[in-house]
C-alpha positions in Angstrom: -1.9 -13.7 -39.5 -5.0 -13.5 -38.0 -5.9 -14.6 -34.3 -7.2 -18.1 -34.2 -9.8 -17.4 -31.5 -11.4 -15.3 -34.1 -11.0 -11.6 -32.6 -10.0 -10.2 -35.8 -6.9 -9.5 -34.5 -3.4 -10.1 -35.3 -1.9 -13.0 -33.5 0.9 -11.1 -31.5 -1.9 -8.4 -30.6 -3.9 -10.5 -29.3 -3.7 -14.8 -27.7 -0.2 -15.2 -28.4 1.0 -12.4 -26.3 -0.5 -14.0 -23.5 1.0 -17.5 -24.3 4.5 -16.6 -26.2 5.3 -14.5 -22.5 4.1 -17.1 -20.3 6.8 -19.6 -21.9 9.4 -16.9 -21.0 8.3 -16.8 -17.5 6.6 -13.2 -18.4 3.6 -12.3 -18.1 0.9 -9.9 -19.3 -1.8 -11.5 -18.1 -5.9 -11.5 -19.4 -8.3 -9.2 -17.7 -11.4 -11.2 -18.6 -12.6 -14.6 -18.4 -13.3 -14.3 -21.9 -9.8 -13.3 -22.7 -8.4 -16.6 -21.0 -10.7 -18.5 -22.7 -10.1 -17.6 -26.2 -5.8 -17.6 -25.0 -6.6 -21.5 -23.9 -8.6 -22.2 -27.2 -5.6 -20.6 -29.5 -3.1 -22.8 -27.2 -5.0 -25.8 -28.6 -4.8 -24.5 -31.9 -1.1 -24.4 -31.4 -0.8 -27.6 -29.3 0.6 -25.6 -26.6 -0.1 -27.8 -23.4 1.9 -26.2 -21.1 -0.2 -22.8 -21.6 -3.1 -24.4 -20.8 -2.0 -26.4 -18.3 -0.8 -23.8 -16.6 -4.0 -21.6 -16.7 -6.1 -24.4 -15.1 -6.8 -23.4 -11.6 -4.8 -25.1 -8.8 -8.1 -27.5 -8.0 -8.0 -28.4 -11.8 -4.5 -28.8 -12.2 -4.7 -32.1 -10.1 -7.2 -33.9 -12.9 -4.9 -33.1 -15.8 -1.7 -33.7 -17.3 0.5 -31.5 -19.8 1.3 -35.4 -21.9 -3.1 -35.8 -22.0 -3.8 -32.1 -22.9 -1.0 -32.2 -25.4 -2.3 -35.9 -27.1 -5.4 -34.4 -26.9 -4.9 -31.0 -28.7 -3.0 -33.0 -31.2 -5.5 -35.5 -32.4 -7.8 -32.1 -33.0 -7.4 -29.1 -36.0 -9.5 -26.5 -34.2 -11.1 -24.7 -37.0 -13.6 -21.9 -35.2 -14.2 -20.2 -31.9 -17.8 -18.5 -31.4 -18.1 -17.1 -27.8 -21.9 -16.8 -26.9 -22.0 -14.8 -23.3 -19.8 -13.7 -20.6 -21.5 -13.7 -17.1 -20.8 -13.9 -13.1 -22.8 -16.1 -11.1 -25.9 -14.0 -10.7 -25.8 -13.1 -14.5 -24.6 -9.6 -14.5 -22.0 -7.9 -15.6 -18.7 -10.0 -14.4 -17.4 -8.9 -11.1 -18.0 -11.7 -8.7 -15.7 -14.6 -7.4 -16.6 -16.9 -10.7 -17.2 -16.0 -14.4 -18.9 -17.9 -17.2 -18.0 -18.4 -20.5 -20.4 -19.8 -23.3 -18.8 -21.2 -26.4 -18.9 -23.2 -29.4 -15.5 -25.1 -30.2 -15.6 -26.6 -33.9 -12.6 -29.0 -34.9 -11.9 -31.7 -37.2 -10.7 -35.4 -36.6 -10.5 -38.1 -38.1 -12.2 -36.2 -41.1 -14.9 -35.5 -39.3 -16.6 -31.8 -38.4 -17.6 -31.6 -34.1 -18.8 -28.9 -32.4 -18.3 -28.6 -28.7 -20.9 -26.4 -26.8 -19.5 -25.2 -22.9 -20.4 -23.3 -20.5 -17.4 -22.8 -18.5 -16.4 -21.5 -15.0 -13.6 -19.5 -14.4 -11.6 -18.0 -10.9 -9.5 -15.8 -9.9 -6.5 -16.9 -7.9 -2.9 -15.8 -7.3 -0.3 -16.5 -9.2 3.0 -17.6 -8.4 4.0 -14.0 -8.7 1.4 -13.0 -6.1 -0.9 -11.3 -9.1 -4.8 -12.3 -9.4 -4.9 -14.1 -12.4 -7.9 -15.9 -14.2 -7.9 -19.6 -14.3 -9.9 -22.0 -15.7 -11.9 -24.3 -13.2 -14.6 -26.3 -15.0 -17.4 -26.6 -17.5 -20.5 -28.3 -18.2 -21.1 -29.6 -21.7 -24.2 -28.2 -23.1 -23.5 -30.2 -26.8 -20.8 -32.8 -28.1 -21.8 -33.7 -31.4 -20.0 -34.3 -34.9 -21.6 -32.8 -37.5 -20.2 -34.0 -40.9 -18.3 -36.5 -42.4 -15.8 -34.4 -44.9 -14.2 -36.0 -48.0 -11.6 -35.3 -49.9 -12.9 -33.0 -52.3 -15.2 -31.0 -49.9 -15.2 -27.4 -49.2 -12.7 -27.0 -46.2 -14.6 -26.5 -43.0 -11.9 -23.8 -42.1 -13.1 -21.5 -45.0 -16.7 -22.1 -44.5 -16.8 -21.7 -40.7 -14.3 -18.4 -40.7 -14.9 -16.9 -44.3 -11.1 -17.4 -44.7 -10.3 -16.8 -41.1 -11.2 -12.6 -41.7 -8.4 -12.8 -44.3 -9.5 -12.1 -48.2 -11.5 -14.4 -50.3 -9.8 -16.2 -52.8 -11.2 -17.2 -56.0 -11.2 -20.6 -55.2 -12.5 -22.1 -52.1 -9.9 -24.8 -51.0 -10.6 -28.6 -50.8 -10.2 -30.0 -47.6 -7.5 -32.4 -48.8 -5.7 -29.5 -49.8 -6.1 -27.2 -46.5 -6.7 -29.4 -43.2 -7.1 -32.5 -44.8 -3.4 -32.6 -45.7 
């Protein structure tokens, strides 16, 4: 199965080796700000709260709670992942104190299709094993919006947005009601 945060790669190759170790108190942890932000995005895909809980920074952490992230990940099926740019501060190449991340989100809820455009700011801090790990720290939101109203027997947003998530085309698109409608 392929990667939710749309890498192309297997799942266990890729976001879920970051997130299935950190469960088991393991860790391999992302080099990149990008990397942590595509883990966090396949987290929600997964509703796994903890995981992204825990890759807030220690600032952050304060504003949340595992019960919101976890209500909140749940009312959502995350459908696509585009990353835009990676940058530090002064727009080069990352290798200052705080990266950026641009991205598009697209889920679904309440049958309806919303893209969420951030820009978001990551840190470096330690760990809890003493390692410098990226966290998460804040984003602005460049667009909120929903764009569609899907019925029953439309196209599934999943297969349009991902061309069937990198897997093969089938002969049939699926309806939504019978892919993330359901």
């Amino acid at each position: 199965m392929f990667c939710p945060c749309g890498s192309n790669l297997h799942s266990n190759q890729c976001c879920e080796r970051f997130i299935n170790l950190a469960a088991n108190k393991r860790v391999i942890l992302p080099t990149t700000a990008e990397q942590l932000m595509r883990s966090r995005y396949c987290a929600y895909s997964l509703n796994n709260a903890e995981y992204i809980y825990q890759t807030y920074a220690k600032a952050s952490q304060k504003q949340q709670s595992i019960a919101d992230i976890e209500e909140w990940a749940q009312q959502c099926k995350w459908v696509k992942l585009t990353v835009y740019s990676q940058t530090n501060s002064t727009g080069n190449e990352c290798t200052d104190d705080y990266d950026y991340v641009e991205f598009s989100a697209f889920y679904i809820q309440q049958d309806t299709l919303y893209e969420m455009r951030e820009k978001s700011r990551f840190i470096q801090e330690l760990n809890d094993d003493n390692q410098l790990a990226w966290r998460y720290l804040d984003g602005d939101i460049i667009k909120h919006q929903a764009l569609t109203q899907i019925k029953r027997n439309d196209p599934c947003p999943c297969y349009q947005l991902n061309d069937n998530n990198g897997q093969q085309k089938s002969k049939k698109i699926k309806k939504y009601k019978h892919c993330c409608g359901r």
